[in-house]
N, C-alpha and C positions, 0 to 999 in steps of 0.2 A: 528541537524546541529551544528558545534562545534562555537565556541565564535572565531571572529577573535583574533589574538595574541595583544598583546601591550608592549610596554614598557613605564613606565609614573616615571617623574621625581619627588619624591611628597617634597613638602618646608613646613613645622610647626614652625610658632613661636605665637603660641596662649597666654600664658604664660610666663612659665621662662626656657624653654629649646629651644635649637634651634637648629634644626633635620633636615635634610634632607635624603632620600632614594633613590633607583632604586628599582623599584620592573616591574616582568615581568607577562603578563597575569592575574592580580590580587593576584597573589597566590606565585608567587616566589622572595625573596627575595634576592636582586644580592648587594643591602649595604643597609645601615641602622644608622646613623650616628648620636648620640645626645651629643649635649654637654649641659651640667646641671650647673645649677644657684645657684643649692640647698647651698652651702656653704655660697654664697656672700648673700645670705637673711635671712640663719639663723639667723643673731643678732636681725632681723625685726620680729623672729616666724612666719614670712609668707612674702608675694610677697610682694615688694617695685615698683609699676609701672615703673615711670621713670627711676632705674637701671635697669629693666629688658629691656626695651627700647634700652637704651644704651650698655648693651654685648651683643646685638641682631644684633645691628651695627656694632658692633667690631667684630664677633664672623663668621656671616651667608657667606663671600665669603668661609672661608676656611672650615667651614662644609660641604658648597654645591660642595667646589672645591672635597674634601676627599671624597664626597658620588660616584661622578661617576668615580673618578678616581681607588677605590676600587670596582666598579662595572665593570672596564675596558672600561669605555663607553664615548663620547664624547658626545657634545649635538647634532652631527650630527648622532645618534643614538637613538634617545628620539623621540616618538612619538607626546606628551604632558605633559605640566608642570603641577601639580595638589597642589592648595595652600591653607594653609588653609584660609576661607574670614571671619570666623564666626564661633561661639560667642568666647569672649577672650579680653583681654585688649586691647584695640584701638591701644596704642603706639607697644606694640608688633609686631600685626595682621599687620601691615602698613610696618614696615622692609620685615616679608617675602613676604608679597603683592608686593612691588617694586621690591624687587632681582627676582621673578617671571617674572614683567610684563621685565624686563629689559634682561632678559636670553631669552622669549618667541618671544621678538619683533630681537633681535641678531641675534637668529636663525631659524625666522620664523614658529617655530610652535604652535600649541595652548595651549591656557591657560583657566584652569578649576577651577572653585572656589567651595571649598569643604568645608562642615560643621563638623567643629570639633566632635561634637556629635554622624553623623554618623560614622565619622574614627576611634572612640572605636569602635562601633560595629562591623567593618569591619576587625577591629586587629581578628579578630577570623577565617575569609577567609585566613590569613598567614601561619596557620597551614597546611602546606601543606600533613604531613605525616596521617591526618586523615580524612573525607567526609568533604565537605558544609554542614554548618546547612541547617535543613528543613525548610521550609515555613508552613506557616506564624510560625513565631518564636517572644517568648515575652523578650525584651531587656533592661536589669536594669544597667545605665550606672551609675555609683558611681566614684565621683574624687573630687579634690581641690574644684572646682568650682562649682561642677552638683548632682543633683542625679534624677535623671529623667527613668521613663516607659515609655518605647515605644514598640508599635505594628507595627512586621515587616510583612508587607504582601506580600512582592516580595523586588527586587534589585528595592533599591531608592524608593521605599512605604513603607512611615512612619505615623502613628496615635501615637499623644501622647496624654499618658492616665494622666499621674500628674507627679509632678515634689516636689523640694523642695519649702517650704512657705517661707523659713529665711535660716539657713544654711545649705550648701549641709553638706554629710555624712563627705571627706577631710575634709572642712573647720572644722566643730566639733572636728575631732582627733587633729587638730594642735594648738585650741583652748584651749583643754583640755590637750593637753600636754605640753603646757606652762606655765598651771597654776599650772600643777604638778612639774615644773622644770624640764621636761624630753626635748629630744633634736627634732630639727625639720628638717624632714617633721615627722607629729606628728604621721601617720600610723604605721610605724615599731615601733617606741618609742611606742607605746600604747601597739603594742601588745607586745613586747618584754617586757616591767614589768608588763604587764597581764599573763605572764606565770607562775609567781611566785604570782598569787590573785589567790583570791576566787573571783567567777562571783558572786556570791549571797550574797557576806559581805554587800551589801548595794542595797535595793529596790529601785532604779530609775525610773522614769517615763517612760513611753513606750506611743508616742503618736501614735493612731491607725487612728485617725481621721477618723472615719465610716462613711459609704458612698463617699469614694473620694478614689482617690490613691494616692495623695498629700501624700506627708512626710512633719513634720517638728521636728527638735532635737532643738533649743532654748529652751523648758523646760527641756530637759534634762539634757543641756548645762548648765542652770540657775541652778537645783537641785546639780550639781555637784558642779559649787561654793557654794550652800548654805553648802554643807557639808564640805569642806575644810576651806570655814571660822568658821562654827562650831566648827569645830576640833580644826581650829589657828585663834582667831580672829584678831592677831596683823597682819594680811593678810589685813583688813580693814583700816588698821592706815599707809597702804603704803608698806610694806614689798614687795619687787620685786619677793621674790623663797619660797616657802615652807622650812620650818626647819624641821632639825629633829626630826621623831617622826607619823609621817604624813602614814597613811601604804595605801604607794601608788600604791602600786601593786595590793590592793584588790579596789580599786576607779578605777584604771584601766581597770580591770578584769570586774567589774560591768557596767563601763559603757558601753565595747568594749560590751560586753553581751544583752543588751537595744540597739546599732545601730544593731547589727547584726539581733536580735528576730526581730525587723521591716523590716528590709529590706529583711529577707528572708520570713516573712509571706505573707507580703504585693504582695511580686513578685512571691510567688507563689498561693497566690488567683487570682491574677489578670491572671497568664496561664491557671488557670481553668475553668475562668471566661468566656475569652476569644478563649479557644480551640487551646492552643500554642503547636507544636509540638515537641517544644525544649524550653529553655532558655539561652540567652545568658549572661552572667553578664562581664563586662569591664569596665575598665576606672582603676586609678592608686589605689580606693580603693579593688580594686577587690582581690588583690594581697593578702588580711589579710585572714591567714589561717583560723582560726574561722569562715567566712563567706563562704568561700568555702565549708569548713566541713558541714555547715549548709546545704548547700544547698543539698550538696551528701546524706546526711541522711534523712533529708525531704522529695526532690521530686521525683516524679515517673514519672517525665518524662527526658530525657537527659539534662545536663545544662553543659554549653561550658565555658569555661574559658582562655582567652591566656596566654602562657607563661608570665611567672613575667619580661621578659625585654620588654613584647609588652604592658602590661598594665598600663604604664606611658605615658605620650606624645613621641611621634615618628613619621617617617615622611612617615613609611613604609604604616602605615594602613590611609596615606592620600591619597599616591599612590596606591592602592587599591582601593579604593573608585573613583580616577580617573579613571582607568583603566573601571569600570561600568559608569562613567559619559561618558567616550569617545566613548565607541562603542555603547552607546545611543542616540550620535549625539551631545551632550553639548561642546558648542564652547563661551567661552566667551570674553567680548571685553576687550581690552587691560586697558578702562576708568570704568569698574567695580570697584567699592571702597568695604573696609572692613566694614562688619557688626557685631562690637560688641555684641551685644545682639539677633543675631539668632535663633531662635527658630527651633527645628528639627520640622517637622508638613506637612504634605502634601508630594507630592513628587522633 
């Protein structure tokens, strides 16, 4: 029996981008609309809450206006609004929450709160020119903020199996690439003067944490400053940037080499463990070649990857994710508030 049709309007401002989409049926993409923060926070090496806040304010009519007007569509052609409510910065989450409830209630249709977490995984149903993953499929969502396993056992059944203890895999690269003096968002920078290292000039720690599926990179993170202060101690006396001298291509290379060994092993004992018939990997770390490669050569069973413009935040693969909350009946009220700290987990 085929899936009714949909059209769902999806709003993202979990972070520091503010996205809106049209997407139809789950699967087809009619706009897709982000506007990036990334320059106004580099001087911060990472997100500043309260500016992200405020060009989310400035920012969200005329993304939202540009997504259906590029979609050709008014809101008397939108099914349901699908926004993200969870996990994500409060002040953020609370702009697209209201431009949501306030579009929803204008034009009377409903409104769907969608978890950030699942809407990586969902960025993978976008590809339209190749099948659905299979079920049950094992789901390694990697970004700024997350590095989370989850078990996919159907649309909207989720098991999470571990997550990060300290910082996700993003938060590490931006961390390390500031202390390398490299530019931020700290993913491209890592790998881009990791192409010019040696992965092995420097033994790094690799936390395996046996028995768990938990990740955590804080000793790793720590071992890398112990070596660059090694290297420049006057790094300890206040110095803001590495000097020259510092071969940071191969600190790069090394480390990029230690997140990826964990994250590909870990996710693919856990498909084995679990009987996954795919693997999905998503979310904005996803994008680093090394890890992809890893995965291609390792596993032996399929592993999904979306395109490099879906694997950032986007508003496409919220409307996605709507589009399976709607035709499963998910209506919510208009006094639904944001929940920062959401956990993917159940259905």
């Amino acid at each position: 029996m085929a899936k009714p049709s949909s059209r769902i309007l999806g709003i993202e401002t979990s972070c520091d981008e503010t996205a809106a989409a049209v997407v139809e049926d789950g699967r087809s993409i009619r706009s897709n609309i982000v506007a990036s923060q990334a320059a106004e926070h580099a001087a911060y090496g990472g997100v500043f809450p309260e500016m992200a806040s405020r060009i989310h304010i400035e920012t969200i009519y005329s993304v939202v206006s540009e997504a259906l007007s590029a979609a050709h569509a008014g809101l008397e052609a939108i099914d349901a609004i699908a926004v993200t409510r969870g996990p994500g910065l409060a002040g953020s989450l609370v702009v697209g929450m209201n431009m949501a409830k306030g579009l929803a209630l204008a034009a009377q249709i409903p409104i769907l709160g969608v978890n950030h977490l699942e809407a990586h995984l969902y960025s993978i149903w976008l590809v339209e020119d190749e099948p659905e993953p299979e079920f049950p499929l094992l789901g390694l969502i990697v970004s700024g903020g997350h590095t989370e396993l989850v078990l996919m056992e159907d649309h909207l059944k989720y098991r999470r199996l571990g997550g990060t203890l300290d910082d996700a895999a993003g938060e590490a690269f931006d961390k390390i690439a500031r202390l390398l003096g490299l530019a931020y968002p700290g993913g491209p920078a890592i790998q881009e003067a990791a192409e010019k290292g040696d992965p092995e000039a420097f033994k790094f720690p690799r936390a395996w944490l046996e028995d768990s599926w938990d990740f955590s990179f804080s000793g790793l993170k720590t071992a890398v400053l112990r070596e660059v202060r090694q290297q420049q101690p006057e790094l300890e006396a206040g110095v803001e940037a590495p000097r020259p001298g510092l071969p940071i291509a191969n600190i790069a290379a090394s480390f990029q080499a230690a997140v990826v060994e964990v994250l590909v092993g870990k996710t693919l004992a856990a498909a084995k463990e679990f009987g996954a018939k795919q693997i999905v990997v998503a979310g904005g770390v996803s994008a680093n070649q090394p890890l992809r490669e890893g995965f291609e050569e390792q596993s032996s069973i399929p592993v999904r990857t979306p395109p490099l413009e879906l694997c950032t935040d986007n508003a496409a693969m919220t409307a996605a994710v709507g589009h399976q909350r709607f035709n499963a009946g998910q209506r919510d009220a208009l006094d639904m508030d944001v929940l920062p700290t959401w956990p993917l987990d159940g259905s």
